[in-house]
C-alpha positions as a Markdown table, in Angstrom:
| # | Residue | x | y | z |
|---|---|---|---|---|
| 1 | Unk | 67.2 | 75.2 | -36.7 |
| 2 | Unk | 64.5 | 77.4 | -38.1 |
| 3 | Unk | 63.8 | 78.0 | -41.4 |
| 4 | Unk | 61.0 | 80.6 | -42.8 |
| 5 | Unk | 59.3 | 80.7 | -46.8 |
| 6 | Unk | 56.6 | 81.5 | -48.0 |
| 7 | Unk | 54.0 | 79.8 | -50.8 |
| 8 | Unk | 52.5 | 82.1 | -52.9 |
| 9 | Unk | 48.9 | 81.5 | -54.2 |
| 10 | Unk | 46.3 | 83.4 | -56.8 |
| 11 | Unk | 43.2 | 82.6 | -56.0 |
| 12 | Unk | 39.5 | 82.5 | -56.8 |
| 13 | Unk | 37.6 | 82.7 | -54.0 |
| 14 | Unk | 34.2 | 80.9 | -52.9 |
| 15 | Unk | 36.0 | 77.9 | -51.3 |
| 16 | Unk | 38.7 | 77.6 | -54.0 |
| 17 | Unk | 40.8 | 74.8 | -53.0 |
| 18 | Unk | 44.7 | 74.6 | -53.4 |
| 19 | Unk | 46.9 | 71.6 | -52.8 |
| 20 | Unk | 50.5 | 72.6 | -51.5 |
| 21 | Unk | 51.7 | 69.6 | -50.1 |
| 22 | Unk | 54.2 | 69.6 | -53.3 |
| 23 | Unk | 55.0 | 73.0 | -51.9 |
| 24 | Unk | 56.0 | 71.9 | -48.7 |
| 25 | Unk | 57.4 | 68.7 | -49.8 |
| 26 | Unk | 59.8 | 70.7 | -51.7 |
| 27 | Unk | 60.4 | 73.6 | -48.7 |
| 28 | Unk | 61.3 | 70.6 | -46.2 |
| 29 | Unk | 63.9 | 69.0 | -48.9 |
| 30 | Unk | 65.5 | 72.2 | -49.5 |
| 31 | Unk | 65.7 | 73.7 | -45.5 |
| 32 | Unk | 68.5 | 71.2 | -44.5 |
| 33 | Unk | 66.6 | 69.8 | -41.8 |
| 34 | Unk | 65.8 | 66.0 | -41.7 |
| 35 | Unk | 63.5 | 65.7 | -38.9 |
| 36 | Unk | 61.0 | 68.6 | -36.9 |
| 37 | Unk | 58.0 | 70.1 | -37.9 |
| 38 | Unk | 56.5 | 71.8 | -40.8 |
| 39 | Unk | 53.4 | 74.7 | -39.8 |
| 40 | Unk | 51.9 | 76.7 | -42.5 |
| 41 | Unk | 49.9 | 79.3 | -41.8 |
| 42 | Unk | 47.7 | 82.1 | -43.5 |
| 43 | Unk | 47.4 | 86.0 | -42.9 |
| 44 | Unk | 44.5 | 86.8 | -43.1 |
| 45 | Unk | 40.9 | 85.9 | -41.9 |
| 46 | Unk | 39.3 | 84.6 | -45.1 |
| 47 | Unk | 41.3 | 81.5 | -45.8 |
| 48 | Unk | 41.7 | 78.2 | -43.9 |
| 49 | Unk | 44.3 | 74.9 | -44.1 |
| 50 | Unk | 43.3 | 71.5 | -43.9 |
| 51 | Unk | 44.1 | 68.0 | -45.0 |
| 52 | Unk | 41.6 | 65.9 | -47.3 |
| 53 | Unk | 41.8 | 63.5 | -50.2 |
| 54 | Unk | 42.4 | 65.8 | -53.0 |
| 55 | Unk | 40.5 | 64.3 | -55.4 |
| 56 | Unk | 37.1 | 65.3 | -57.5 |
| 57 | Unk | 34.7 | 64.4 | -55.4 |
| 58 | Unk | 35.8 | 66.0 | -52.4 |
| 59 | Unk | 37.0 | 69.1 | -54.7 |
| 60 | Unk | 33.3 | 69.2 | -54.9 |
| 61 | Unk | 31.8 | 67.7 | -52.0 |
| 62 | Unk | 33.7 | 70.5 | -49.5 |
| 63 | Unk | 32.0 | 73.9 | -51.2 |
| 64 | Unk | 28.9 | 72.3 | -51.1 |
| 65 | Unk | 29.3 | 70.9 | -47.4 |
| 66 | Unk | 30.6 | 74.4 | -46.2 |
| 67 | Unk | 27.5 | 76.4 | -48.8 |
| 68 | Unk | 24.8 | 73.8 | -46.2 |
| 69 | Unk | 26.8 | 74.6 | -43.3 |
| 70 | Unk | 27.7 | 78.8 | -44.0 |
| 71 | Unk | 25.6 | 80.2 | -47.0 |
| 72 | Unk | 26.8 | 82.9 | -49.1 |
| 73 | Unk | 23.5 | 84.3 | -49.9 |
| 74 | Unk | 22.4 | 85.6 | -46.5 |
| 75 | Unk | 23.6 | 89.0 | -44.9 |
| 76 | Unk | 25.6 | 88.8 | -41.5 |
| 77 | Unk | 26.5 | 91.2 | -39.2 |
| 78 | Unk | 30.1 | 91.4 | -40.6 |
| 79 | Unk | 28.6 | 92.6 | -43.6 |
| 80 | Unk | 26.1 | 95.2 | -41.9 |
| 81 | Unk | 29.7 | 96.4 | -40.3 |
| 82 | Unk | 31.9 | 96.7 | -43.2 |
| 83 | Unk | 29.4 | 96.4 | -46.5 |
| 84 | Unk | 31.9 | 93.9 | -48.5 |
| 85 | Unk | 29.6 | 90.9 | -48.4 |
| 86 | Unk | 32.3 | 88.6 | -47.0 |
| 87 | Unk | 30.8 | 87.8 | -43.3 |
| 88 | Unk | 30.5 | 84.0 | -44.4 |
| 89 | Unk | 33.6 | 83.8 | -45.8 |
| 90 | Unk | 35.1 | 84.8 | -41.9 |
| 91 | Unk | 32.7 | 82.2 | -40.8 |
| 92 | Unk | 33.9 | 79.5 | -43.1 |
| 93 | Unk | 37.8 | 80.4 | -42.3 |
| 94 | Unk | 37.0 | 80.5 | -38.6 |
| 95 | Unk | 35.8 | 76.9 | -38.5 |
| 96 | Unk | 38.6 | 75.7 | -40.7 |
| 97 | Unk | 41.3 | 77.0 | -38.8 |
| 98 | Unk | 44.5 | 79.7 | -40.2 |
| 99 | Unk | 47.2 | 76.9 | -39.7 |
| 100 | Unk | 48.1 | 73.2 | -39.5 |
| 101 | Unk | 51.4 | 71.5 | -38.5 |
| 102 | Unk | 52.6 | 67.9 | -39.7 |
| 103 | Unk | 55.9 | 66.4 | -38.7 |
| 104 | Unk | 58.4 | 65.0 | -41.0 |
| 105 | Unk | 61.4 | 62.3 | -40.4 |
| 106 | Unk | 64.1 | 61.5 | -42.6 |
| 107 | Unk | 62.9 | 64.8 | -44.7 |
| 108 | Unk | 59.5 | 62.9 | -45.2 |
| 109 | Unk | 56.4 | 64.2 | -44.2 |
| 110 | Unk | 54.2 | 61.9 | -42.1 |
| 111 | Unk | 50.9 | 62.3 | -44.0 |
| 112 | Unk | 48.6 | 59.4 | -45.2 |
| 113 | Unk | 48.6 | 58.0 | -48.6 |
| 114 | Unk | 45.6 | 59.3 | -49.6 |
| 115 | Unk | 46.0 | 63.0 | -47.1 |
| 116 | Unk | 47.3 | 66.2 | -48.9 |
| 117 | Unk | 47.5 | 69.4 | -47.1 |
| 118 | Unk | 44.8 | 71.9 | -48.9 |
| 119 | Unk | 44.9 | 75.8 | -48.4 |
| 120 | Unk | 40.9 | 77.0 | -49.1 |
| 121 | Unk | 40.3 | 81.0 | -50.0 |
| 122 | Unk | 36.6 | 81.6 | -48.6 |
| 123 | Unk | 36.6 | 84.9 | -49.8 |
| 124 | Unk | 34.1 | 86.2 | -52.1 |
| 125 | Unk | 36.6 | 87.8 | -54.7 |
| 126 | Unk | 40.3 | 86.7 | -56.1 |
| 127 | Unk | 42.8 | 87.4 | -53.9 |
| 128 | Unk | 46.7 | 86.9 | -54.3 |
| 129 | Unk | 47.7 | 85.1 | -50.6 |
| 130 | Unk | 51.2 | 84.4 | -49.2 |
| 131 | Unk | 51.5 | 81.5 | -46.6 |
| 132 | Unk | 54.3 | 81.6 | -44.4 |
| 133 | Unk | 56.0 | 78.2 | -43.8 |
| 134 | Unk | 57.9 | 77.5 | -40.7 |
| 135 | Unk | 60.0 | 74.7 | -40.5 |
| 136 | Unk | 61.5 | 73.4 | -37.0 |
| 137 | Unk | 63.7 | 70.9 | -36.7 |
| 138 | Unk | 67.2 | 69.3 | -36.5 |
């Protein structure tokens, strides 16, 4: 069985960092299927999914880790090409990745106790996002 939804998101930009693994708990509970696989995924080129501790630190730690690794305050070609000031926002997606799949048995998902599943908005402005959610499974 196959089951598709979608999380919808309002966000802030410049690494703004959303836990949904409530989201999905809730989507694999309600699809009917016990055991399979749960993939999110995001449209678009600016945003990124991940798993981390959500806690304070790391709410902190990550923008200033991805600001060392991609600044936001130098020009990149991407911004040369399309003049929106974004091109380290690409990069930061790009390395992040636009999906993540974790499997789930007995309708559980199979994270660690201290893993949730964060969606990040790299972009440089507010953005409204819609994840689609795929779940696979029997």
């Amino acid at each position: 069985m196959i089951v598709t939804k979608t999380i919808t998101l309002s966000t802030k930009g410049r690494c703004d960092i959303h836990d949904i693994t409530d989201n999905l708990r809730s989507l694999v509970d309600s699809s009917g299927i016990s055991t399979g696989t749960v993939t999110v995924f995001v449209p678009g080129s600016t945003g990124g999914l991940t798993t981390i501790e959500y806690e304070p630190g790391l709410l902190s730690d990550l923008p200033e880790l991805m600001e060392k690794l991609v600044p936001s305050d130098i020009e990149y070609k991407h911004d040369q090409t399309w003049h929106d000031g974004n091109g380290f926002s690409h990069l930061r997606a790009a390395m992040i990745g636009p999906d993540i799949t974790i499997p789930f048995v007995s309708g559980k998902l199979t994270l660690g106790t201290w893993q949730q599943v964060v969606f990040l908005c790299f972009d440089n402005r507010e953005r409204n996002r819609e994840l689609v959610v795929q779940i696979v499974g029997e």
